[in-house]
N, C-alpha and C positions, 0 to 999 in steps of 0.2 A: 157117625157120618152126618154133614152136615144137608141137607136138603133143600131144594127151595120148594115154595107151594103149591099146591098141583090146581089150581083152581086157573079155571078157562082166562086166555090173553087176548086181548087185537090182536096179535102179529101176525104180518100177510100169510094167512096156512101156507103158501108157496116158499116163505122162507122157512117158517118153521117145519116144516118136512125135508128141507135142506139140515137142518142141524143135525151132528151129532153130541148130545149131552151128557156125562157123566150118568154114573148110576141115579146121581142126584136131584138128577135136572138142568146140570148147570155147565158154562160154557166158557172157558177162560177168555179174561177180552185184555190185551194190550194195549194201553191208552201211549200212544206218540205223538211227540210234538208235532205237530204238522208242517210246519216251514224247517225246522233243522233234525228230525229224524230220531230227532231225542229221546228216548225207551226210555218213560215217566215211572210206569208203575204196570200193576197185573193186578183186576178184578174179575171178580165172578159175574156172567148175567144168566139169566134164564130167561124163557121168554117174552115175559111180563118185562122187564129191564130192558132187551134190547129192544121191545114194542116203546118205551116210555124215553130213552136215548133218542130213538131215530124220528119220533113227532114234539121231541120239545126241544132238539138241539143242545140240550144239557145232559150229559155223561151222567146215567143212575147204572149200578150197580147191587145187586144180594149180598146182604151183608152174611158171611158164615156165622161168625161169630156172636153178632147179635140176632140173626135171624130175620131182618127187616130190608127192605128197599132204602137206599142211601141215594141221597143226591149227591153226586163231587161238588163241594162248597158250600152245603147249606148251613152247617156250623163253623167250620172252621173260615169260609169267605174265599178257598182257594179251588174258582170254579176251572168246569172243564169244558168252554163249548166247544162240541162237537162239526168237526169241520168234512168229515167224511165217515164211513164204516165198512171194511171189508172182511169178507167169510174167504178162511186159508180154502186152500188145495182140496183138503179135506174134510170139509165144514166140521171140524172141531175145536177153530179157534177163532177168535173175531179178533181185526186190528182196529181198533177206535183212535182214528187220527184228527188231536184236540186244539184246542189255542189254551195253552194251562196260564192260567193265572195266580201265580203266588206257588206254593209250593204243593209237590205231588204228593209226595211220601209224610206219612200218618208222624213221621218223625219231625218235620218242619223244613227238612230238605229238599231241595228242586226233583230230584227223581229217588227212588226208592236201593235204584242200583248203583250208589257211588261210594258204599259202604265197605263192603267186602269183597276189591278185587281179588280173584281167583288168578286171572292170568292178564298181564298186558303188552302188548308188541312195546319194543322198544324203540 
């Protein structure tokens, strides 16, 4: 399983005793277009991540796979500034509503979800 790192964050202790996080630490965030409601993508943050989103205005995420903090566009050039951030119902899941420039999905596509519709009204 993958984890993020347990070492102390800024985030307002008032939000983060709001969170609930995986066994891991971590907190699924839904990045949306902001002006058209667009469902871009789905990253991990923990608290260190949504501390480093919500004071630089630029979408960081924990990367699982590499194990590292990522900025949305710091290699590829397709940033995400952050235009709002809200904690679900439940505080287990964050919506990160972006201005995406350039493409969301690690694939080169606008959003992550245009790949394998499952079902679509007709």
């Amino acid at each position: 399983m993958s984890t993020a790192p347990r070492t102390p964050s800024a985030l307002d202790p008032a939000v983060a005793a709001r969170l609930k996080r995986s066994p891991g630490g971590l907190v699924p965030a839904i990045a949306q277009q902001y002006d058209t409601g667009e469902v871009l993508m789905l990253g991990w943050m923990d608290d260190e991540a949504l501390h480093r989103t919500l004071t630089t205005g630029r979408a960081t995420y924990w990367s699982r796979s590499r194990q590292e903090y990522w900025v949305k566009g710091d290699t590829s050039g397709h940033v995400q500034h952050v235009k709002a951030v809200a904690l679900d119902c439940d505080a287990d899941t964050l919506l990160v509503k972006v201005d995406q420039v350039g493409a969301a999905c690690h694939t080169g596509t606008r959003t992550c979800f245009d790949t394998d519709v499952l079902l679509a009204a007709e």
